[in-house]
C-alpha positions in Angstrom: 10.0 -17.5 3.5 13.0 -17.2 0.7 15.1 -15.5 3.0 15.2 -17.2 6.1 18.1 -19.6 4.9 19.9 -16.7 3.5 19.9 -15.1 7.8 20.3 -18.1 9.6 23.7 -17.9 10.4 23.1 -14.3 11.9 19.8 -15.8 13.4 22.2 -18.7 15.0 24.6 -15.7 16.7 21.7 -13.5 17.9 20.0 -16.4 19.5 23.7 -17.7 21.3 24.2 -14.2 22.9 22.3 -13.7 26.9 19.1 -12.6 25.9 18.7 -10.2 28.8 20.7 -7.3 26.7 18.7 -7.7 23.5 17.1 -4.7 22.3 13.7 -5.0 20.3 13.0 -1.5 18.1 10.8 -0.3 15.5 10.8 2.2 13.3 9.5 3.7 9.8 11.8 5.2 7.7 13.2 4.9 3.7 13.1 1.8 3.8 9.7 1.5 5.0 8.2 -0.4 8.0 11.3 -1.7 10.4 11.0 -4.1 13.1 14.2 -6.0 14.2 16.6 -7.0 17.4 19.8 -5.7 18.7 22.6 -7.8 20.3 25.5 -6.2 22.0 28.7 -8.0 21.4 31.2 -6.0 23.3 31.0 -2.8 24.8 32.1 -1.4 21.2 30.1 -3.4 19.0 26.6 -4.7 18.3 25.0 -6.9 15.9 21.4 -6.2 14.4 18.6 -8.2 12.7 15.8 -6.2 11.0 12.9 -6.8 8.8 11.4 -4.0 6.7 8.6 -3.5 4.1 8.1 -0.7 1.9 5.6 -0.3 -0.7 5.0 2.7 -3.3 2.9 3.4 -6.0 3.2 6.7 -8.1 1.0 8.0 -10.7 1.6 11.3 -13.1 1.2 12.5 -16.1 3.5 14.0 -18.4 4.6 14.9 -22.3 0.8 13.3 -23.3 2.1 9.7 -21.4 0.2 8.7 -18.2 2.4 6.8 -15.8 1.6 4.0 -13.1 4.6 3.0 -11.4 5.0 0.5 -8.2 7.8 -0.4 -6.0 8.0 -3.1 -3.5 10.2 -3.9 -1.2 10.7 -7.1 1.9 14.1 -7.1 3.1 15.9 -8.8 6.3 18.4 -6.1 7.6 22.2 -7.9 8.8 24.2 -5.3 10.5 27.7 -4.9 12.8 27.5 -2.0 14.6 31.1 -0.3 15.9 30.6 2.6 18.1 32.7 5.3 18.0 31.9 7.7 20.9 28.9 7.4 23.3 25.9 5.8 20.8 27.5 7.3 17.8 28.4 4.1 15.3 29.5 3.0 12.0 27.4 0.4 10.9 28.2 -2.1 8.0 26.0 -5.2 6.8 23.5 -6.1 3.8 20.1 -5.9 2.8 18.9 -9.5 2.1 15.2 -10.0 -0.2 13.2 -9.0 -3.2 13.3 -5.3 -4.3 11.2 -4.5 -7.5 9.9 -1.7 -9.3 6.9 -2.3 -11.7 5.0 0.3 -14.4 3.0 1.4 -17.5 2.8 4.0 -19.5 0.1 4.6 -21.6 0.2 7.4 -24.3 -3.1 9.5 -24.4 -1.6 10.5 -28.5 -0.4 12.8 -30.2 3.2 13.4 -30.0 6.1 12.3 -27.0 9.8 14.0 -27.0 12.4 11.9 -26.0 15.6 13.2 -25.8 14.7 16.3 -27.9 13.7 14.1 -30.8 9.4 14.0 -31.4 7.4 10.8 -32.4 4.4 10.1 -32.9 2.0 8.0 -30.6 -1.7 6.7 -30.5 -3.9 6.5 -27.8 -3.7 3.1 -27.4 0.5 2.6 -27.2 1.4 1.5 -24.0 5.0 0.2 -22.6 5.8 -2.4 -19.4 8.7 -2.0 -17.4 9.8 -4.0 -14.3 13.8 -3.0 -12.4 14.6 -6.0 -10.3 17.5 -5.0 -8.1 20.0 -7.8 -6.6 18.5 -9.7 -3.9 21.8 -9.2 -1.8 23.4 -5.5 -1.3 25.8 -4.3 0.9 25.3 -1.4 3.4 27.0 0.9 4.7 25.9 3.7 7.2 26.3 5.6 10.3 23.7 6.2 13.1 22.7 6.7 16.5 21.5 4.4 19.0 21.0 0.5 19.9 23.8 0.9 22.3 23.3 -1.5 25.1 22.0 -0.9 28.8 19.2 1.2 30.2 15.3 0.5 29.4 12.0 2.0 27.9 11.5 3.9 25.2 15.1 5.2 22.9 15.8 7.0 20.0 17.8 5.9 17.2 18.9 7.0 13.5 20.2 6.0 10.9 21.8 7.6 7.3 23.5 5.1 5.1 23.4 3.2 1.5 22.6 0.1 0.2 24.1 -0.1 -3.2 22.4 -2.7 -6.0 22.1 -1.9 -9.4 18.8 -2.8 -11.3 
């Protein structure tokens, strides 16, 4: 895989650290599909692995144009984790891997505004467009959870941002 040089150094940390306080979670969420490990550093900070996949695909009509849009997503997940109080953290890291939206629009005729200007279209016009986002964004977030000790089944969540433009 492209991305496993791009974590190795994080892989090379996680895999140092006493395996007996690793955390192994999963989850669904916006970025689709998450499986990963947490490591505990200290008592006040953590460092996580994750792998998620995401795919999407949106069709609609509007204005006389029929759309088919896809996005797909496989990213590896490097995060630090600094808890605040109790499991309450801010979490900072980068989303590492391919990100990509793909579509066509086909015109069904007649006429398309754009920008309150009209044109005219056949049936047969049709436009390709692809967004490739960077393969490395930063994240910032904070959440809930992956705090070391105990066993079974915990809760965790997560609200944050990756930031990439297409």
């Amino acid at each position: 895989m492209k991305l496993l040089p791009l974590s190795l150094p994080f892989l090379i940390v996680l895999a140092a650290l006493p395996a007996g306080a690793a955390e192994l979670y999963g989850g669904v969420g916006t970025t689709g599909l998450e499986v990963g490990v947490a490591q505990p550093l200290s008592n006040d900070f953590s460092a996580r692995l994750d792998v998620n996949w995401l795919r999407v695909t949106r069709n609609f009509t509007t204005s006389n144009v029929d759309y088919d849009a896809r996005f797909k997503a496989s990213n590896f997940g490097m995060y630090v984790d600094g808890f605040v109080v109790g499991g309450l953290r801010v979490t900072a890291g980068a989303l590492v891997g391919p990100r990509k939206v793909h579509g066509v629009a086909r015109s069904s005729g007649g006429t398309i505004m754009l920008n309150g200007v009209t044109y005219p279209v056949s049936a047969s016009d049709t436009l390709d467009f692809d967004a490739d986002f960077p393969t490395v964004t930063p994240y910032l977030g904070i959440g809930f959870g992956h705090r070391a000790g105990g066993a079974g089944l915990r809760l965790y969540a997560d609200a944050g941002v990756a930031w990439g433009r297409p």
